[in-house]
Rosetta silent file (secondary structure, phi, psi, omega in degrees, C-alpha in Angstrom):
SEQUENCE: XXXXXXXXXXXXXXXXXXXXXXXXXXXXXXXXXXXXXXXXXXXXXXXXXXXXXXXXXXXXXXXXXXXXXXXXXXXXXXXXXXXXXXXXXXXXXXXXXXXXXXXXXXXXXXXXXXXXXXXXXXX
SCORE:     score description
SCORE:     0.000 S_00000001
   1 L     0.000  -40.452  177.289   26.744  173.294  128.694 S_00000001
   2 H   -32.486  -61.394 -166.013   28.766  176.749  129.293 S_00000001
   3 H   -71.002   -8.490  173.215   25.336  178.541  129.562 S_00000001
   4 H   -93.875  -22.611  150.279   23.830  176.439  132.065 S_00000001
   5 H   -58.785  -55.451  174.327   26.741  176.637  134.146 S_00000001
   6 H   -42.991  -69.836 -166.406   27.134  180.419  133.834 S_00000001
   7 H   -74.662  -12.861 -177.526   23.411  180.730  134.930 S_00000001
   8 H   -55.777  -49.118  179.596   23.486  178.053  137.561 S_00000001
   9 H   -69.772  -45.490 -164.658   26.318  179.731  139.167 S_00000001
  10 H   -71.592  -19.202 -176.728   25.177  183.331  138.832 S_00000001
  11 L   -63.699  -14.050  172.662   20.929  182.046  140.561 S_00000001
  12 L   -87.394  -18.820 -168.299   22.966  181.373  143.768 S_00000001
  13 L   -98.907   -5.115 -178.312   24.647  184.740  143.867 S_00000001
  14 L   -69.872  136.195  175.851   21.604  186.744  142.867 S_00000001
  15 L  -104.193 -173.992  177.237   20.480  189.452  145.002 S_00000001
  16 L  -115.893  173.888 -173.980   17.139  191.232  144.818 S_00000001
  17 L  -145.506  146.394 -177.606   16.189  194.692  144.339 S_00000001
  18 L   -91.777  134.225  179.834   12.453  195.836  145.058 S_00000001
  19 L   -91.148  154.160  168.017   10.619  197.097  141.739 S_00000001
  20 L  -126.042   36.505 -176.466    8.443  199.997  141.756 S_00000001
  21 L  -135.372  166.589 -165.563    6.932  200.324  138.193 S_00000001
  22 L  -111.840  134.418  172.394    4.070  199.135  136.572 S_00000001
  23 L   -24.287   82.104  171.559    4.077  196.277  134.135 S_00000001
  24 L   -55.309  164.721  138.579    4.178  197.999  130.686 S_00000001
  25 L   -51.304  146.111 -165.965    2.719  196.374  127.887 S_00000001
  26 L   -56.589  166.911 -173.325    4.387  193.790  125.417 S_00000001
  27 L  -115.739  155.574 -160.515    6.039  195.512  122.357 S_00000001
  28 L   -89.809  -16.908  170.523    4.474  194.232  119.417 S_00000001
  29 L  -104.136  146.249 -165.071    7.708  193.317  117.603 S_00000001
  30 H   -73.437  -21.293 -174.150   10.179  190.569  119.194 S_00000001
  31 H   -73.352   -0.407  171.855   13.251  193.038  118.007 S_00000001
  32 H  -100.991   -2.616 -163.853   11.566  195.381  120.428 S_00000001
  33 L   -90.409  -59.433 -170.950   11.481  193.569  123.999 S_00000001
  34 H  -102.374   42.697  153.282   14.995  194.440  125.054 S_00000001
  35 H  -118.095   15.131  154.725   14.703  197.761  125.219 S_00000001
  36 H   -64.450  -30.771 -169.272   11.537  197.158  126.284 S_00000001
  37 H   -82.221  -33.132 -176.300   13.015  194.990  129.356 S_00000001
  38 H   -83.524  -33.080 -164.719   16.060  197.718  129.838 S_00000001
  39 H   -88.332  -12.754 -169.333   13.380  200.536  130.148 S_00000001
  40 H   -89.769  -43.800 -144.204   11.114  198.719  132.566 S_00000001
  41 H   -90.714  -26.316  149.126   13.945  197.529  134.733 S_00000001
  42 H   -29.020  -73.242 -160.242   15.302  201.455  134.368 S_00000001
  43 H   -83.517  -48.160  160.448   12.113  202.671  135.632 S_00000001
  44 L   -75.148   40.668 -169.466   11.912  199.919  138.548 S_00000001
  45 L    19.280   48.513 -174.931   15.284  200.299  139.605 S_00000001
  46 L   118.512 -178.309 -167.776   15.691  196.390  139.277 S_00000001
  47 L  -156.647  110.754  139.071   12.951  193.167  139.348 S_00000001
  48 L   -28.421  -49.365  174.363   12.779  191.370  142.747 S_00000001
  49 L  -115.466   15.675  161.477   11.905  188.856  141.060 S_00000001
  50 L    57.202   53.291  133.550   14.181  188.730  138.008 S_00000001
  51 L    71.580   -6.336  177.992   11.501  189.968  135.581 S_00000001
  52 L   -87.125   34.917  153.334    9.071  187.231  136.354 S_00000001
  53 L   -85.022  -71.792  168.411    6.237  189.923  136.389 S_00000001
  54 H   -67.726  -19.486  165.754    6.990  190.627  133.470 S_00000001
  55 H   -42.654  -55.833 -166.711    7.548  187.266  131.837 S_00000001
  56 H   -56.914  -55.740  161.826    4.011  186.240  133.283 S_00000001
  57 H   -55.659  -10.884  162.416    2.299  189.475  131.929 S_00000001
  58 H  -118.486   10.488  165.693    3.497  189.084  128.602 S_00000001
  59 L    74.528   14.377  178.392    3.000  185.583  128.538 S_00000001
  60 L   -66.242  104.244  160.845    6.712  184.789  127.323 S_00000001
  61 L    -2.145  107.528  176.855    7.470  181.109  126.576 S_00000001
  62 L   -41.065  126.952  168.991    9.363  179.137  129.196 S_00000001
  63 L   -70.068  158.073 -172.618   12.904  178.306  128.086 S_00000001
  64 L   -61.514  -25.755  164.302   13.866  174.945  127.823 S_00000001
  65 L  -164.051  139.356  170.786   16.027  174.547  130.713 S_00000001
  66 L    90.223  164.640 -161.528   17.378  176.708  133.339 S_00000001
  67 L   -70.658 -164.622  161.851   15.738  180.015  134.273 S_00000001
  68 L   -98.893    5.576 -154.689   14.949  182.943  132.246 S_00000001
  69 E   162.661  112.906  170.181   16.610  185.717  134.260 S_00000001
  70 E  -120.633  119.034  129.602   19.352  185.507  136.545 S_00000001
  71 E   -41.247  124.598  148.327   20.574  188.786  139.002 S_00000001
  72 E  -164.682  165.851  177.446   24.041  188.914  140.445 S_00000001
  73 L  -110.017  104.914 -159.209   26.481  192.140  140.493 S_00000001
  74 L   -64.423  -30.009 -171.493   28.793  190.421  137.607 S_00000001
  75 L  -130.042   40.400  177.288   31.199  193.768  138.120 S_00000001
  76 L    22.371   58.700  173.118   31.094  194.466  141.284 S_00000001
  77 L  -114.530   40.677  168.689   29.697  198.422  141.040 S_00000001
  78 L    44.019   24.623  172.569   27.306  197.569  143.349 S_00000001
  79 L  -156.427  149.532  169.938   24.170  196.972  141.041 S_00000001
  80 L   -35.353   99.998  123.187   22.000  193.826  139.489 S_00000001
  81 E   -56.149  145.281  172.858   23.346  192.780  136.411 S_00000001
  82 E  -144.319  129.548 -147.766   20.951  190.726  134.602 S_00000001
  83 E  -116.303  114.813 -164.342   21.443  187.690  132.375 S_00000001
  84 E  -127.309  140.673  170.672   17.653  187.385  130.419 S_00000001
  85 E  -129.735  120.522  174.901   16.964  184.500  127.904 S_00000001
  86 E  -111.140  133.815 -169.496   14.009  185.707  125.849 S_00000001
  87 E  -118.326  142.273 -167.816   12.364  183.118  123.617 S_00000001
  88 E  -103.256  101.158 -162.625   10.700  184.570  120.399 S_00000001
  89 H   -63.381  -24.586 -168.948    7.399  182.856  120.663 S_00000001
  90 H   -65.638  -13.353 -174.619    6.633  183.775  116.751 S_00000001
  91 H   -96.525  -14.535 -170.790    9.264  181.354  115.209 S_00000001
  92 L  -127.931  -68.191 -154.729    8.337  177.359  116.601 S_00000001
  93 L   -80.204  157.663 -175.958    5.016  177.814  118.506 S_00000001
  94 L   -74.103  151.153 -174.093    1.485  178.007  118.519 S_00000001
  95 L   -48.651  143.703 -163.744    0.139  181.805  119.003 S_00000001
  96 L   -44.712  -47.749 -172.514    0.322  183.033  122.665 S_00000001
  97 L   -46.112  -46.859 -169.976   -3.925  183.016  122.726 S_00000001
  98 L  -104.613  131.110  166.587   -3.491  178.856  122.565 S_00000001
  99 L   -51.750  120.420  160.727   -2.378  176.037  124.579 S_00000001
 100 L   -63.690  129.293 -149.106    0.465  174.063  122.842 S_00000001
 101 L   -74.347  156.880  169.725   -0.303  170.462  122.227 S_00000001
 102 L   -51.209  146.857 -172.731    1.588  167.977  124.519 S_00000001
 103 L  -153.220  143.512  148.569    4.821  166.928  123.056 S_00000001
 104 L   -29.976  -80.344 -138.018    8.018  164.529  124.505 S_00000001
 105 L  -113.409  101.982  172.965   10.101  167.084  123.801 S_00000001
 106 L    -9.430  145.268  175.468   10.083  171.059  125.035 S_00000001
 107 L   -65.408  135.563  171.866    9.104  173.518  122.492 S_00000001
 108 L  -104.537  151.130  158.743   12.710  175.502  120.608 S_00000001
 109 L  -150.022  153.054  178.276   12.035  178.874  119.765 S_00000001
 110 E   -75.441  139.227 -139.146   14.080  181.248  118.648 S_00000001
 111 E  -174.984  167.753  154.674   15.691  183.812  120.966 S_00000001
 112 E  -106.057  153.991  151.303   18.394  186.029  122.595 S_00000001
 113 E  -106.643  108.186 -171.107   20.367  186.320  125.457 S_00000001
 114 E   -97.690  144.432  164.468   20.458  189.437  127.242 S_00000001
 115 E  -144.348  121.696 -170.111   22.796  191.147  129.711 S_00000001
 116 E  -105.067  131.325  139.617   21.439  194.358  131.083 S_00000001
 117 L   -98.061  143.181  171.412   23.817  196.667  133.068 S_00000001
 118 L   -74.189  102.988  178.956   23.279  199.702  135.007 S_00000001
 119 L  -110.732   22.373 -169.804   25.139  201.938  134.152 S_00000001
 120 L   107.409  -44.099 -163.464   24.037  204.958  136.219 S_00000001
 121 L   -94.100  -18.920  179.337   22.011  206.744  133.787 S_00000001
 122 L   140.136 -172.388 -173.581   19.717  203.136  133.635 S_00000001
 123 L   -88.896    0.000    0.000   20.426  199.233  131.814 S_00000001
């Protein structure tokens, strides 16, 4: 319940920042996406759209409720924090290449929670 408050509150407060980098490719291990996700949002000074370019281009599994990437400046230095839920498609689900059959009940997969800061030098 915490975490859906925490992101609820910070998706009203997010601002946006315009990216300028091109969509790297997915890293082939899941223990590799966030510093894959810190180096892309490094090199695009920020995600407009709170990373959903890259979600979509790597095909990353919707989370179960609430978004997947929330912006807000949590510590007021005047840059995007970013609060990222990553879902590790390899532990519950069928391989990315295939549709998952209909089910009642959302897919769990296993996963992190990220919070990228800026810290001058990049997140």
């Amino acid at each position: 319940m915490f975490r859906r408050l925490l992101l609820a509150g910070l998706a009203a407060t997010a601002r946006a920042t315009p990216p300028s980098a091109a969509v790297p490719t997915p890293p082939s291990e899941f223990s590799a996406y966030p510093d894959a996700i810190a180096a892309y949002l490094t090199e695009a000074q920020g995600s407009s759209s709170c990373l959903a370019e890259l979600f979509a281009a790597w095909r990353m599994p919707e989370p179960t409720f609430g978004p997947p990437c929330t912006a807000a400046d949590l510590d007021s230095d005047s840059r995007d924090e970013y609060v990222v839920r990553i879902a590790d498609a390899a532990t519950t689900a069928p391989p990315l290449s295939e549709t998952p059959p209909p089910t009642a009940e959302p897919a769990s997969y296993g996963g992190d929670i990220l919070i990228l800061d800026n810290g001058g030098g990049g997140y």
